[in-house]
C-alpha positions as CSV (number, residue, x, y, z in Angstrom):
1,X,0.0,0.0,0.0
2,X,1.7,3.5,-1.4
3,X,1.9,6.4,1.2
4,X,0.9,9.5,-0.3
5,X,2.9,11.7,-1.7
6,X,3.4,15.4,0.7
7,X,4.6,17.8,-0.5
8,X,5.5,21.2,0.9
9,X,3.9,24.8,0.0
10,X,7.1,26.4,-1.1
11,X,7.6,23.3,-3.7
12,X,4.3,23.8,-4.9
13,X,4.8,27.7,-5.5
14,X,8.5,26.8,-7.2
15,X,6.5,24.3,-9.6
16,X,4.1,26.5,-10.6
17,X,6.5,29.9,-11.4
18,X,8.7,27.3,-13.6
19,X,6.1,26.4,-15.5
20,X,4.7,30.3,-16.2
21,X,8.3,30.8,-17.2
22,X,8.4,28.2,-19.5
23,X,5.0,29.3,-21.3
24,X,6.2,33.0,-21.4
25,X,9.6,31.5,-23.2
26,X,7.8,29.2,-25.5
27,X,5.0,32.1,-26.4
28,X,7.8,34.0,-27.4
29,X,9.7,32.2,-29.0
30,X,6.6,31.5,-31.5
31,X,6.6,34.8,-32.3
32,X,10.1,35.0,-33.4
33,X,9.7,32.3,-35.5
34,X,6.7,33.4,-36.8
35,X,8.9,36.0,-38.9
36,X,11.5,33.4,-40.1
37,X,10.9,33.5,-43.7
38,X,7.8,36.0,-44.0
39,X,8.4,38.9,-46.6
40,X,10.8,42.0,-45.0
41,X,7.9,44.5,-46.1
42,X,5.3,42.3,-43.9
43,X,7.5,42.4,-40.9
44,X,8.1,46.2,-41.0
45,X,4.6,46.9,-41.8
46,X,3.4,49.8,-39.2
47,X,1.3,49.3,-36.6
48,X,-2.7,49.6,-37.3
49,X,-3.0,54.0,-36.6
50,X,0.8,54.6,-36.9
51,X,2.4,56.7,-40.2
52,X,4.7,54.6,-42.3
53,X,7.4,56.2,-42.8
54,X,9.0,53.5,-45.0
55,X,7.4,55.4,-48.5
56,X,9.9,56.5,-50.6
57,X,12.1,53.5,-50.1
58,X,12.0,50.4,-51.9
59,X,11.1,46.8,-50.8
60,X,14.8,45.9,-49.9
61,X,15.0,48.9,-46.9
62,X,17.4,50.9,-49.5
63,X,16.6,54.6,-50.8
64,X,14.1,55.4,-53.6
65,X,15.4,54.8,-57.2
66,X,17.7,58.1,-58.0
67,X,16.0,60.7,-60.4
68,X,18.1,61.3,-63.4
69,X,18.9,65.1,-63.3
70,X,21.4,65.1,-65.6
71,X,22.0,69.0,-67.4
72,X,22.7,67.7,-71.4
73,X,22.9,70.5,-74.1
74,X,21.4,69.5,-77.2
75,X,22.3,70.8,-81.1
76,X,21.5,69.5,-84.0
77,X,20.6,70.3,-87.5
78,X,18.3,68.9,-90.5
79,X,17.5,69.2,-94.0
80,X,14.0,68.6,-95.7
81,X,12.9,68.9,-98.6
82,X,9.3,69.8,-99.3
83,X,7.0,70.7,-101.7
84,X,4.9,73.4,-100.3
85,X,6.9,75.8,-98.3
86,X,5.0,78.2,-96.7
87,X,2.7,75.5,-95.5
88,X,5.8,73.5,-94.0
89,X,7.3,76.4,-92.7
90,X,3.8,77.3,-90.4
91,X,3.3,73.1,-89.7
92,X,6.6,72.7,-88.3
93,X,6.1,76.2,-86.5
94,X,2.9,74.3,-85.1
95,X,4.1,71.3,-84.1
96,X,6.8,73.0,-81.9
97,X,4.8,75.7,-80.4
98,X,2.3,72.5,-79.5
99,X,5.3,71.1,-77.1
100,X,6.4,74.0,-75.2
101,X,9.4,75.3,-77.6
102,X,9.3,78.2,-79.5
103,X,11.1,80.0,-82.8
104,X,14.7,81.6,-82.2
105,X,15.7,82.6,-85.5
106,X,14.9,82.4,-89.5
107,X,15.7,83.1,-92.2
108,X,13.7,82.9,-95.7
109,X,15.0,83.6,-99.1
110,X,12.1,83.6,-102.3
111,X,13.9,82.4,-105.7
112,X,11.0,80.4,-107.3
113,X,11.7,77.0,-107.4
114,X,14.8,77.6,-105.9
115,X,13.2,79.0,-102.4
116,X,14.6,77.7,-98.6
117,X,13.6,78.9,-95.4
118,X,16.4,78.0,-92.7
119,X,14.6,78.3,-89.1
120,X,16.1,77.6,-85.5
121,X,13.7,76.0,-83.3
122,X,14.1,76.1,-79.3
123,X,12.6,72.6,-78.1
124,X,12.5,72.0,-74.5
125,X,15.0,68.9,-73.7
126,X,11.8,66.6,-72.8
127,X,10.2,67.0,-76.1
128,X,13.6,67.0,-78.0
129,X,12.8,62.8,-79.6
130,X,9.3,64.1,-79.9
131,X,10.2,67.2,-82.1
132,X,12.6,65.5,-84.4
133,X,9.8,63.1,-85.1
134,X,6.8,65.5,-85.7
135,X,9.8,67.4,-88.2
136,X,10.9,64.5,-90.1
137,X,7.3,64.0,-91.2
138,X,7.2,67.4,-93.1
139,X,9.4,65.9,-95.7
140,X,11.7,64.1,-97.2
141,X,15.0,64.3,-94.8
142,X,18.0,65.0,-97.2
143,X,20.5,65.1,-93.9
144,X,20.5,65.0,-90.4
145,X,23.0,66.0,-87.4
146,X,22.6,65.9,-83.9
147,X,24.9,66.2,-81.1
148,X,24.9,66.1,-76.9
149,X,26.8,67.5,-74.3
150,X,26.5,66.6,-70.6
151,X,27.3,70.1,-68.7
152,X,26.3,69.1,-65.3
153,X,29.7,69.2,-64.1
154,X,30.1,72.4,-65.5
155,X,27.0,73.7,-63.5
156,X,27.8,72.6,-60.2
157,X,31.7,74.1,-60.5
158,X,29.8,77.2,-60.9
159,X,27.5,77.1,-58.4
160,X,30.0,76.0,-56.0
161,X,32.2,78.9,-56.9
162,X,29.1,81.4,-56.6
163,X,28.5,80.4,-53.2
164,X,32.6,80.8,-52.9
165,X,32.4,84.1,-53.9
166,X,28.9,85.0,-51.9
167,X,30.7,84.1,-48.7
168,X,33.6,86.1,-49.5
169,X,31.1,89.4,-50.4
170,X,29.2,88.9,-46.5
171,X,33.0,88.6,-44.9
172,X,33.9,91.7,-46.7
173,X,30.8,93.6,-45.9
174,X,31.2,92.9,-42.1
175,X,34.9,93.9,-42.7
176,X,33.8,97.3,-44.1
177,X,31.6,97.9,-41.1
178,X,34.4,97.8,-38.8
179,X,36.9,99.5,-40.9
180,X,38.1,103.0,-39.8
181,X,40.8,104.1,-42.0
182,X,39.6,105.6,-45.4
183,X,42.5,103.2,-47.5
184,X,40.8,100.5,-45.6
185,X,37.4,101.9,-46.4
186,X,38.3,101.7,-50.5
187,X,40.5,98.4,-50.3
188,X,37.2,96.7,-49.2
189,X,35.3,98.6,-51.5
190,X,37.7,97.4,-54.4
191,X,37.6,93.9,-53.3
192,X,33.8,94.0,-52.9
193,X,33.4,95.5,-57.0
194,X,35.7,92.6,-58.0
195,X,33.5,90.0,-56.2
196,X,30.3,91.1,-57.0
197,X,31.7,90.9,-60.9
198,X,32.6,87.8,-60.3
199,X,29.5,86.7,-59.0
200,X,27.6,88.3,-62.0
201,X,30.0,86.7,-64.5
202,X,30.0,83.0,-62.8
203,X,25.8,83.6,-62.6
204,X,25.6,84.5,-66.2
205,X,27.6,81.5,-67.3
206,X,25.6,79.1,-65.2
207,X,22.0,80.8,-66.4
208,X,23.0,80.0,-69.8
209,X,23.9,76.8,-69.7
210,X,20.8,76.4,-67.3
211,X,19.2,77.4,-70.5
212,X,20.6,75.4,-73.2
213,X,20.7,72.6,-71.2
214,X,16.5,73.1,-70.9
215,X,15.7,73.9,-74.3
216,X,17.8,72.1,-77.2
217,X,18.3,73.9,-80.4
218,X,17.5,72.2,-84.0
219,X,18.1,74.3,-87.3
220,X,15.6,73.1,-90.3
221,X,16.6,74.1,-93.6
222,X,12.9,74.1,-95.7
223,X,14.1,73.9,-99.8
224,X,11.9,72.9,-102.6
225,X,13.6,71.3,-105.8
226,X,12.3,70.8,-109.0
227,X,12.3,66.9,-110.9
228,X,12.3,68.1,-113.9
229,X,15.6,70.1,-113.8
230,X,17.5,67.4,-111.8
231,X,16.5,64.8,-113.8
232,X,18.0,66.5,-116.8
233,X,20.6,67.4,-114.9
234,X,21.6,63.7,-114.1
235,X,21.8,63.0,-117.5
236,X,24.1,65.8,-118.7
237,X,26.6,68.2,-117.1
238,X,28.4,70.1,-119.1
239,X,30.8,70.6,-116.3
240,X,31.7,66.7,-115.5
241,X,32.3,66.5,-119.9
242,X,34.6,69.5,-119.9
243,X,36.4,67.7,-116.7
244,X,36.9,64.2,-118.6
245,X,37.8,65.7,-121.9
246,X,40.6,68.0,-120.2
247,X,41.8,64.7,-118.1
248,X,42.0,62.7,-121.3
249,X,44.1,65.4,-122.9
250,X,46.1,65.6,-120.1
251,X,47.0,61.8,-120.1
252,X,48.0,61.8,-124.3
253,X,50.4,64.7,-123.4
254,X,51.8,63.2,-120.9
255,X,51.9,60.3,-122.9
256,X,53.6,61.9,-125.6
257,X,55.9,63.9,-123.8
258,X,57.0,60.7,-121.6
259,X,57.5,59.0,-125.2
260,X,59.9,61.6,-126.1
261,X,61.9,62.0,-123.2
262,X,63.0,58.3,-123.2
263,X,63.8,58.7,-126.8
264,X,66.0,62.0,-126.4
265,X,67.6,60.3,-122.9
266,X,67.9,56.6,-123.6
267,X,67.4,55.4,-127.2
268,X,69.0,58.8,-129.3
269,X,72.2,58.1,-127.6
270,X,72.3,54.5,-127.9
271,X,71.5,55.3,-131.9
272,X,73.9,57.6,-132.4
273,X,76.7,55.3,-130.8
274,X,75.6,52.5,-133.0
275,X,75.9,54.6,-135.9
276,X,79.7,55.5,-134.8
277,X,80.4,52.0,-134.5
278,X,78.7,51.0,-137.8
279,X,80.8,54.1,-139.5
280,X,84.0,52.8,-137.7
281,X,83.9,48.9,-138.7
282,X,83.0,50.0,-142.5
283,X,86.3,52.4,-142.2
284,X,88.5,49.7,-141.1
285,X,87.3,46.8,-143.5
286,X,88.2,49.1,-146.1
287,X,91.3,50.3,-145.2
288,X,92.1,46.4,-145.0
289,X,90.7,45.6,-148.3
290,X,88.0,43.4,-147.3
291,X,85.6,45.7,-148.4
292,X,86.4,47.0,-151.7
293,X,84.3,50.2,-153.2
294,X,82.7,49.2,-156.9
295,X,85.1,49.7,-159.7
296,X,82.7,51.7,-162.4
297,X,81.8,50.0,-165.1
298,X,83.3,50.8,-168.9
299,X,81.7,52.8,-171.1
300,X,81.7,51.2,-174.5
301,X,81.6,53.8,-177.5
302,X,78.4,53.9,-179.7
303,X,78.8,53.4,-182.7
């Protein structure tokens, strides 16, 4: 027969904090684990009625993808030919008033069929793809030229130097307000002109590349050609016949003269010394006998 089992109040209260302290260490333990693996957005979600202040970031924690401010300078240049001028001239005027840019310059000369119209567009650097598309359309494109230059650098230089320049001017005002001495008075006064020029200079500089960096400039040379004219103009040009006739002269001179230069340098020598030699060898065999000169034959009397 089993006694039972006694067992003492203070065991009892030791029994029953180990086991709260296990539940608490097991309850949170299930929470840690409940994030193993989940999605690193879900887990820094915001608590329901707090701000998130995780917008502008992305979904790995790191900043917000970088905004390309790049300051590019765009030129170019392009050639149409149309058939309508005035028309094309007011269409392409149009179509780049309808993005933002505007006309900086033209020029318009009226020969008949020989007119052109050479115009310098402004085109804000957004619409820049845009404009060269819309332009191309007015005609057929007989060249094209465009070019880009980043001047970001350039920008920021100055605008470093501005503020350079700006602190210098504020140390030299507070300078002058202390200054007592009249050569001191006009030193600072001096120094402050040359700054200030500076500063205008420097600003200029960086306000127009500012500008040419936000609108790009395309010069469109408008011309109208006629068919018939070059048509008969590819099959004869006077011009290209006088040039081939001339160069085929030119090679039968040459020819010629060449021809006569080797016969005065090489062969007229080697002639004339033959002929000495032939002269010589015919002297000798006579002189020896071996060649005898044709006794004349005897004239018989008539009767």
């Amino acid at each position: 027969m089993f006694r039972p089992l006694r067992v003492s109040r203070p065991a009892i209260g030791l029994v029953v904090f180990v086991v709260f302290l296990l539940a608490a260490c097991a309850g949170s333990s299930r929470e840690i684990l409940s994030t193993v693996g989940a999605p690193i957005g879900d887990s820094a979600a915001p608590a329901p009625g707090q701000p998130d202040t995780d917008q502008g970031r992305d979904v790995s924690g790191g900043e917000a993808a970088f905004r390309d401010d790049a300051k590019i300078v765009r030129t170019g240049s392009l050639s149409l030919r149309v058939t309508d001028l005035e028309a094309t001239v007011r269409a392409g005027r149009d179509a780049i008033g309808a993005m933002g840019g505007y006309v900086g310059a033209s020029r318009q000369t009226n020969d008949g069929d020989a007119s052109t119209a050479s115009v310098a567009y402004r085109i804000p650097a957004a619409s820049w793809d845009n404009a060269l598309d819309a332009l191309r359309r007015l005609g057929t494109v007989l060249g094209e030229e465009t070019d880009a230059v980043e001047v970001t650098g350039q920008i920021v230089d100055l605008e470093a130097r501005i503020r350079n320049l700006r602190a210098s001017e504020t140390a030299l005002r507070q300078i002058a307000t202390t200054a007592t001495k009249i050569t001191d008075v006009l030193e600072v006064e001096r120094r402050l002109t040359e700054v200030r020029g500076q500063i205008e200079q420097l600003d200029a500089q960086r306000a127009d590349l500012e500008d040419r960096a936000g609108f790009g400039t395309l010069t469109v040379t408008y011309g109208i050609q006629v068919v018939a004219v070059t048509e008969a103009a590819k099959g004869w040009e006077p011009a290209v016949e006088v040039d081939r006739a001339t160069g085929s002269l030119i090679n039968v001179i040459q020819a010629v003269t060449t021809a006569g230069i080797w016969f005065a340098i090489v062969w007229l020598p080697i002639l004339f010394a033959i002929g000495l030699l032939s002269a010589a060898v015919v002297f000798v065999l006579r002189r020896l006998g071996v060649i005898r000169r044709p006794e004349p034959s005897p004239v018989t009397p008539t009767p």
